[in-house]
C-alpha positions in Angstrom: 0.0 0.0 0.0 1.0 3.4 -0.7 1.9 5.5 2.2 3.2 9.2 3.1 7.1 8.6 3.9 6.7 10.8 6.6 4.1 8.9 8.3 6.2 5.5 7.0 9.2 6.6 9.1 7.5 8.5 12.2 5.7 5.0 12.4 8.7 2.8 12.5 10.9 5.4 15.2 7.6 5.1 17.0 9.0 1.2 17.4 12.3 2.3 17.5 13.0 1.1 13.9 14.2 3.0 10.7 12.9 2.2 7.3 15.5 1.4 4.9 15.8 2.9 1.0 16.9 1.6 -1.7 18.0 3.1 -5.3 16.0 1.6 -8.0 17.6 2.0 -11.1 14.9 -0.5 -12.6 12.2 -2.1 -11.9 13.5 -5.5 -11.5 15.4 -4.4 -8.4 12.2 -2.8 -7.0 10.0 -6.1 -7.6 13.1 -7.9 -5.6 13.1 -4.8 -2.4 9.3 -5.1 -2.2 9.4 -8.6 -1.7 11.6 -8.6 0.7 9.8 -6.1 2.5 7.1 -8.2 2.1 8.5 -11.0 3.6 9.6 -9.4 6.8 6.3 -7.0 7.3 7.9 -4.3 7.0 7.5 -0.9 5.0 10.3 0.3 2.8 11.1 3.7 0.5 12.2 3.2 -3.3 14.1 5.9 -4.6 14.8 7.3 -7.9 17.9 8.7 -8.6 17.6 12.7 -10.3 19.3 11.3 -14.0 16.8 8.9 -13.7 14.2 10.9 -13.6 15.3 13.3 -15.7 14.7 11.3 -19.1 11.1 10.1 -20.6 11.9 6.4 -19.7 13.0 7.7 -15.8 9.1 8.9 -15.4 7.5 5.7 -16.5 9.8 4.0 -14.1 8.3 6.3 -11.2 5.2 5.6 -12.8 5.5 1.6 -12.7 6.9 2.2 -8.9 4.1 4.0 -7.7 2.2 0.8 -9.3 4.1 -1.1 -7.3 3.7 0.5 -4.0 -0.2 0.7 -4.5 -0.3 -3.2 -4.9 2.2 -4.2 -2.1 0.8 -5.8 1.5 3.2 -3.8 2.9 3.5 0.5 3.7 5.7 1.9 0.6 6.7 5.6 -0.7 8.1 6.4 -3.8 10.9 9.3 -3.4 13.0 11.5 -5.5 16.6 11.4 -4.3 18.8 14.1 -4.5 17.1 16.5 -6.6 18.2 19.9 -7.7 16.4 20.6 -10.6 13.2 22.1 -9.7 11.6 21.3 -13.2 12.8 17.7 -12.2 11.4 17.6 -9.1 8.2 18.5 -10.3 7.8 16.3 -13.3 9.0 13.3 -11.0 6.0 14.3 -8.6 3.2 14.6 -11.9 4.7 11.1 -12.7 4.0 9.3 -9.1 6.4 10.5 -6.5 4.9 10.8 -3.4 8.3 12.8 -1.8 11.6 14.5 -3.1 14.8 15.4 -1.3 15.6 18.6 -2.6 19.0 18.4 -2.0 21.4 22.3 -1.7 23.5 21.0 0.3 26.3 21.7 -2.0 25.2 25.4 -2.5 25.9 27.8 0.3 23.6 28.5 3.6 21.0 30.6 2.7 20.9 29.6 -1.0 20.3 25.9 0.3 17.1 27.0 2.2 15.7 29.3 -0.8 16.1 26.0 -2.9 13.9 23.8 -0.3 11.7 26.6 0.3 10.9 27.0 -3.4 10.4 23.2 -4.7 7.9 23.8 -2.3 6.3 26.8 -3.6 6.4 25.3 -7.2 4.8 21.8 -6.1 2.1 23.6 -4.3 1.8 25.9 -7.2 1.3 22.2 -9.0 -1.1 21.2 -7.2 0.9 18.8 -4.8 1.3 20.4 -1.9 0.6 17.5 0.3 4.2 16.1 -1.0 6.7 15.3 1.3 10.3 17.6 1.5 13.4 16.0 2.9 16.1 18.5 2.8 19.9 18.0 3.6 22.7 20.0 5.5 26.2 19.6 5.2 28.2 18.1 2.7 28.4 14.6 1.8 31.4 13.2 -0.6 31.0 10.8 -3.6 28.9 9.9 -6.3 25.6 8.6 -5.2 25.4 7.0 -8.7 29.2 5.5 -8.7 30.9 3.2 -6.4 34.6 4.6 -8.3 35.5 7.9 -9.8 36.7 7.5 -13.8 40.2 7.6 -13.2 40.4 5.8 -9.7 41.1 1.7 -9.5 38.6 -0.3 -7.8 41.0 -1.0 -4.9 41.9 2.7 -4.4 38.4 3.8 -3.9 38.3 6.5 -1.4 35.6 9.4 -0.7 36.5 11.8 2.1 34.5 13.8 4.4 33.4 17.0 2.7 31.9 18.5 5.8 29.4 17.7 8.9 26.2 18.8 9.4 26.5 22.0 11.6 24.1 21.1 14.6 23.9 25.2 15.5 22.1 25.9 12.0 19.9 22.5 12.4 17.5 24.9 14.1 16.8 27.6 12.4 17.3 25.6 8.7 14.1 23.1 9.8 11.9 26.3 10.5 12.9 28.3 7.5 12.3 25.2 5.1 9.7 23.3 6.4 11.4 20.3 5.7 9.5 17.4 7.0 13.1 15.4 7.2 16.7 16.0 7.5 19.8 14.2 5.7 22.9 14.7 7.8 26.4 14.5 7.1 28.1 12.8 10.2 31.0 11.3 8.3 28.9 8.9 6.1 29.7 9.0 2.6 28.2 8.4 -1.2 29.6 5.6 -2.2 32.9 3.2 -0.8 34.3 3.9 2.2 38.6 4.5 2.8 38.8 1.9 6.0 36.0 1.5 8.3 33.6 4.5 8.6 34.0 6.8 11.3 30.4 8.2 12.2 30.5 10.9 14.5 27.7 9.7 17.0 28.4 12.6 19.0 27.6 14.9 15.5 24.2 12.9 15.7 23.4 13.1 19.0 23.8 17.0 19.6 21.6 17.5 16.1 18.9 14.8 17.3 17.7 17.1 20.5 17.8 20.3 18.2 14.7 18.7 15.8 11.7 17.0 16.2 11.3 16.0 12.3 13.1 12.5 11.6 17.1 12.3 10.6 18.6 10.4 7.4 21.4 9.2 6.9 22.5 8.4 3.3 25.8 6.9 2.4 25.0 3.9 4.6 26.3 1.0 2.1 29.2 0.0 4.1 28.4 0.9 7.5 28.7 -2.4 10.0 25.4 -3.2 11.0 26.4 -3.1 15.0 26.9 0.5 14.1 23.5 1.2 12.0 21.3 -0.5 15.0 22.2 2.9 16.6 20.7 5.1 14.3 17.2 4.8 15.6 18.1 5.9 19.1 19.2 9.0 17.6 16.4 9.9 15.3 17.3 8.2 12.6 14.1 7.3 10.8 15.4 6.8 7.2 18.3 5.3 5.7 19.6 5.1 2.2 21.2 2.5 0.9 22.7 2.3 -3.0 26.4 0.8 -3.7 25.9 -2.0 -1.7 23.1 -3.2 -3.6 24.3 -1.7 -7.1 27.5 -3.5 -6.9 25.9 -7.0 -5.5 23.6 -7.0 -8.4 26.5 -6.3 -10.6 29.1 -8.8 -9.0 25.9 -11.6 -9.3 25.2 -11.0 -13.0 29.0 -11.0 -13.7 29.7 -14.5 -12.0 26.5 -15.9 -13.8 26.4 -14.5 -17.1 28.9 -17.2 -19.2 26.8 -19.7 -17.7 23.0 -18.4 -18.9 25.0 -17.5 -22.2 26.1 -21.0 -22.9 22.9 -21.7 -21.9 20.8 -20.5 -24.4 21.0 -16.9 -23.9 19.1 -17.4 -20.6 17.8 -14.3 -19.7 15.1 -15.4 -17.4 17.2 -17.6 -15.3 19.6 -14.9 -15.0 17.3 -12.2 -13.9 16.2 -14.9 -11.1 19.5 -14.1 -10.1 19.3 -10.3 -10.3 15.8 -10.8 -8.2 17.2 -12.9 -5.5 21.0 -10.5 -5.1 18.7 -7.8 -4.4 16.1 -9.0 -2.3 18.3 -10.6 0.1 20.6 -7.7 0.6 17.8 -5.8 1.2 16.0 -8.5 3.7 19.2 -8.6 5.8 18.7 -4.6 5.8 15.1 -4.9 7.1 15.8 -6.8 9.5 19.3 -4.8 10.8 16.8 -1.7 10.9 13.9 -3.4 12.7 13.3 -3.5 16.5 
């Protein structure tokens, strides 16, 4: 069933969960997450990255997701990720996205909250004002889309810090915005990690008791899950998930592939594959989330 991702998320804090999401880049891996979430009886956000959405083929994916979500036994919201473009944000909406994170959190202070402030104007303006706003402050590294930059080798990947969340403006941005959740930066990062990730708990703490609207944290591929089951404690109602699954799927259909080739060009077979990579990953995520 369909649900405001507000509501989804206020819900499972309520229980002292988070809700996972998950990039779908297709609808295959979306079948795959809503089963799993299925499975487990939990709800669970599919997002949509903003080049996705930005072509004619990107909208009938929303489209088919919203589809999805509408038929599943379980609460699911359809979200625009990352999202600067307003004219993006508000075709991705017209098509079946039920929330977008308008995302100026690589633009400067005030210019971030005019960009927040006017996706909604403009989806109100559309006729959505009911939609629901995640906004983000502070700077997260990497490529949401890309485990590896062009010119960096797989085993060299590395993504610094490009800067934490400033709990003193956490205040004062919520109010001005209106955004109905927060992405932080508290050391989590797009893409792989250099080492072990070093969250900044203490980051998360001091910005949890400056907001009542729910925290997300993206970047979370990566992330041990002894370290994610604290997240909830903190406020942490959504979190994103993307390379992990992206590169699982990949590594699956690479292993597999010569095999359905030889075997008839077996492209059923090998999207079983594809299906099951996915929904596990994201079944041991539900369950690492869930109280």
């Amino acid at each position: 069933m369909r649900t405001r991702l507000d509501h989804l998320v206020t819900s499972a804090l309520q229980q002292g969960s988070a809700v996972p999401a998950f990039t779908c880049y297709d609808f295959t891996t979306a079948l795959a997450v809503v089963g799993a979430a299925e499975e487990s009886g939990r709800g669970v956000i599919l997002l949509v990255a903003p080049k996705t959405a930005a072509t004619p083929n990107g909208l009938r994916l929303i489209a088919a997701l919203r589809g999805l979500a509408d038929a599943a036994s379980v609460p699911v919201a359809v979200q625009l990720d990352h999202a600067t473009d307003l004219a993006v944000m508000a075709d991705a909406v017209a098509a079946g996205a039920d929330s977008v994170l308008a995302d100026g959190s690589s633009l400067p202070y005030e210019e971030n909250i005019a960009l927040v402030v006017a996706a909604r104007e403009l989806l109100a303006a559309n006729g959505h004002p009911d939609v629901v706003l995640e906004a983000e402050l502070g700077g997260l590294a990497g490529d949401e889309d890309r485990a590896f930059s062009a010119d960096q080798p797989a085993d060299q990947s590395v993504v610094a810090v490009a800067g934490l969340t400033d709990s003193a403006q956490v205040e004062d941005f919520v109010a001005r915005t209106g955004a109905q959740l927060l992405a932080v930066a508290v050391g989590n990062v797009h893409g792989k990690y250099k080492g072990e990730p070093q969250l900044r708990w203490d980051v998360l703490q001091d910005i949890a008791v400056r907001t009542h609207i729910p925290l997300v944290l993206h970047g979370a591929s990566g992330i041990p899950a002894e370290e994610l089951v604290k997240a909830a404690a903190m406020n942490v109602g959504k979190v994103n998930f993307n390379t992990e699954l992206r590169t699982g799927v990949l590594a699956t259909l690479q292993e597999q592939l010569p095999a359905h080739r030889a075997d008839g060009e077996n492209l059923q077979a090998l999207l079983g594959h594809w299906n099951r990579s996915a929904g596990e990953f994201a079944g041991a995520t539900l369950a690492t989330l869930t109280r």
